[in-house]
C-alpha positions in Angstrom: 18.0 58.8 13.8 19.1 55.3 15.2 20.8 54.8 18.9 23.6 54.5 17.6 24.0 57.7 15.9 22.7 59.6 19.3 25.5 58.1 21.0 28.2 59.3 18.5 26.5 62.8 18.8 26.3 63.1 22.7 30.0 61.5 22.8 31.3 64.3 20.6 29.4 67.1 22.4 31.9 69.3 25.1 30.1 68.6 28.1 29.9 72.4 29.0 27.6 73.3 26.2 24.7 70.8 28.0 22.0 71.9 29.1 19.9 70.6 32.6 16.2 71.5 32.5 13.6 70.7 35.4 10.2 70.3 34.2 6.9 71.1 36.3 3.9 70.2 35.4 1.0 72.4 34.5 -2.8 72.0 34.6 -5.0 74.9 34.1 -8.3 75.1 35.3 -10.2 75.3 31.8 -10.8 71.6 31.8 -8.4 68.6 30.5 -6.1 71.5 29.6 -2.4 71.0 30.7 1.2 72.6 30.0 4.6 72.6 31.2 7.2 75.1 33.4 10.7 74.9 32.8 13.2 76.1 34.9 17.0 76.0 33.6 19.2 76.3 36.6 23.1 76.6 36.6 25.1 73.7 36.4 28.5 72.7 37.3 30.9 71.8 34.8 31.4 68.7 37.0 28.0 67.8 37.3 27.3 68.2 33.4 30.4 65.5 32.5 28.6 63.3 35.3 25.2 63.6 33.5 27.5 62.8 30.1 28.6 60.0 31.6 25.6 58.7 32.8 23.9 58.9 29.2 26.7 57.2 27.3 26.5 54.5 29.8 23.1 53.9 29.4 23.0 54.0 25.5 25.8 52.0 25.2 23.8 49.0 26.8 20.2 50.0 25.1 22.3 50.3 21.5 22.6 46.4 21.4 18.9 45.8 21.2 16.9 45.5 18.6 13.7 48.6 19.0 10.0 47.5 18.8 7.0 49.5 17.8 5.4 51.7 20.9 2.6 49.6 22.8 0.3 51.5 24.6 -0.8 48.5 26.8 2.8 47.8 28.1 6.1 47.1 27.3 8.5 44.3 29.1 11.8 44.8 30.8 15.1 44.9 28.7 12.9 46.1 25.4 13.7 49.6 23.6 10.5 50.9 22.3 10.4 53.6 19.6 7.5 56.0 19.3 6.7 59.0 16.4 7.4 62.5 18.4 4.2 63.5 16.1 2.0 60.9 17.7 2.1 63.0 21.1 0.9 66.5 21.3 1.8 66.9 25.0 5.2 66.8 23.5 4.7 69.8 21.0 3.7 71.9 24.8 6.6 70.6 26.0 9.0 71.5 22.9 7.5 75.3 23.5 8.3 75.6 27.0 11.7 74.6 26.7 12.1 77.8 23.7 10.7 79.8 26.9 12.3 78.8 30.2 11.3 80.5 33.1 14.0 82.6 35.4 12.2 82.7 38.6 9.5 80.0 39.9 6.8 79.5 42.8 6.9 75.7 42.9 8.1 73.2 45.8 11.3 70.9 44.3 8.0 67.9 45.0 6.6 69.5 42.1 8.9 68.7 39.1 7.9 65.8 37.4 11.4 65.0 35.6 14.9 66.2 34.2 15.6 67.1 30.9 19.3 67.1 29.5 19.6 68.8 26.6 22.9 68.0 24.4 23.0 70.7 21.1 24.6 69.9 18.2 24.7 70.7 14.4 23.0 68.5 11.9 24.1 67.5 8.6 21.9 70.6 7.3 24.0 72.9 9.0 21.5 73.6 11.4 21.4 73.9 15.2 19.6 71.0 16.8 19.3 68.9 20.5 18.9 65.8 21.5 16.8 65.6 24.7 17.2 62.9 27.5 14.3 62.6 30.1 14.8 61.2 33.6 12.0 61.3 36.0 13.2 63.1 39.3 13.5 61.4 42.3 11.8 63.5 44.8 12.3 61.5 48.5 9.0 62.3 49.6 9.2 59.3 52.5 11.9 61.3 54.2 9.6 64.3 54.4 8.6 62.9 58.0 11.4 61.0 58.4 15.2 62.1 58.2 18.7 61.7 56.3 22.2 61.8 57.1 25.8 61.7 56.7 28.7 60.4 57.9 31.5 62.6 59.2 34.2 61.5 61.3 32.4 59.1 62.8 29.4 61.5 63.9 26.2 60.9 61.8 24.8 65.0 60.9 21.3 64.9 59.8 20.5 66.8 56.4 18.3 69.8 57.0 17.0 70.6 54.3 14.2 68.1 52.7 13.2 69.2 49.5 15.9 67.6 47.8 16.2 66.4 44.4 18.1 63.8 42.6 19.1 61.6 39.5 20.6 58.2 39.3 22.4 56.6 36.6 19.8 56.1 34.4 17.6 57.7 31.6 13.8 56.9 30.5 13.8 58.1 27.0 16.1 60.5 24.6 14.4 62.0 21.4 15.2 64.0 18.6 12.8 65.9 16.3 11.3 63.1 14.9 11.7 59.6 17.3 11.7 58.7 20.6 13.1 56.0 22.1 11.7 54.6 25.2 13.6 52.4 27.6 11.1 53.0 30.9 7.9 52.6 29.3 6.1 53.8 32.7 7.9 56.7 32.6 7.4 57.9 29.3 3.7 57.5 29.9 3.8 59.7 33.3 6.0 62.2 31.9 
């Protein structure tokens, strides 16, 4: 499936039936062996049309580019790289643990490596299918000695809680069954 056609999807998907997954990363201690934990937490209705939003954005820039063949070595800024989903079996372990989300978890928020946003739709078979959007987490781990604030009325209230969490208005990859495309290349890599 090309850009193009992901956009068209995601723009005709309600915004309710999205999905927001956190992944955490797993490493056992049989050696090199590794896995994922999902958690799928409740979202607002608000917060899911944001997270539309933010993925129609970015594909409507990426669209315009022309994709190039996955480089291990490195990619420069501005390119769109597309890789085969079958090329990467960490992705198959990651593809079972989102069929098996976990309810309850034991993990710090500095944990999760990324966000998943998961937009389900019907293919032309008549079958249920998703396309998945990956956004490394932003985990604010120099304010874990230091502090952050707001404003109000003039009065600046420190935040007390520091394990906070957070996206921005961009994406790192979006997939389907089949192809990935990559518009972080570092961030593909380290998820």
């Amino acid at each position: 499936m090309k850009i193009d056609e992901m956009l068209k999807i995601i723009q005709d998907i309600d915004s309710d039936k999205m999905n927001l997954y956190m992944v955490h990363r797993i490493k056992s201690k049989r050696k090199n062996s590794k896995g994922y934990s999902i958690l799928n937490p409740t979202i607002q209705s608000e917060f899911k049309k944001q997270l539309k939003t933010i993925v129609i954005d970015e594909l409507n820039y990426y669209k315009e580019l022309t994709p190039i063949a996955y480089n291990p070595v490195g990619s420069l800024a501005d390119n769109v790289e597309y890789a085969k989903i079958s090329d990467f079996p960490s992705i198959s372990l990651l593809q079972v643990a989102l069929e098996n989300p976990v309810e309850k978890y034991n993990f710090s928020n500095s944990n999760f490596a990324c966000f998943i946003y998961e937009f389900p739709y019907v293919n032309k078979k008549g079958e249920t299918s998703s396309l998945l959007v990956f956004r490394r987490t932003n985990k604010f781990k120099k304010f874990k000695k230091g502090f952050m604030g707001y404003l109000v009325d003039g009065s600046f209230k420190k935040l007390s809680n520091k394990d906070i969490l957070a996206t921005d208005n961009n994406i790192d990859f979006i997939m389907d069954d089949k192809i990935a495309y990559i518009f972080q290349h570092i961030s593909f890599e380290r998820i």
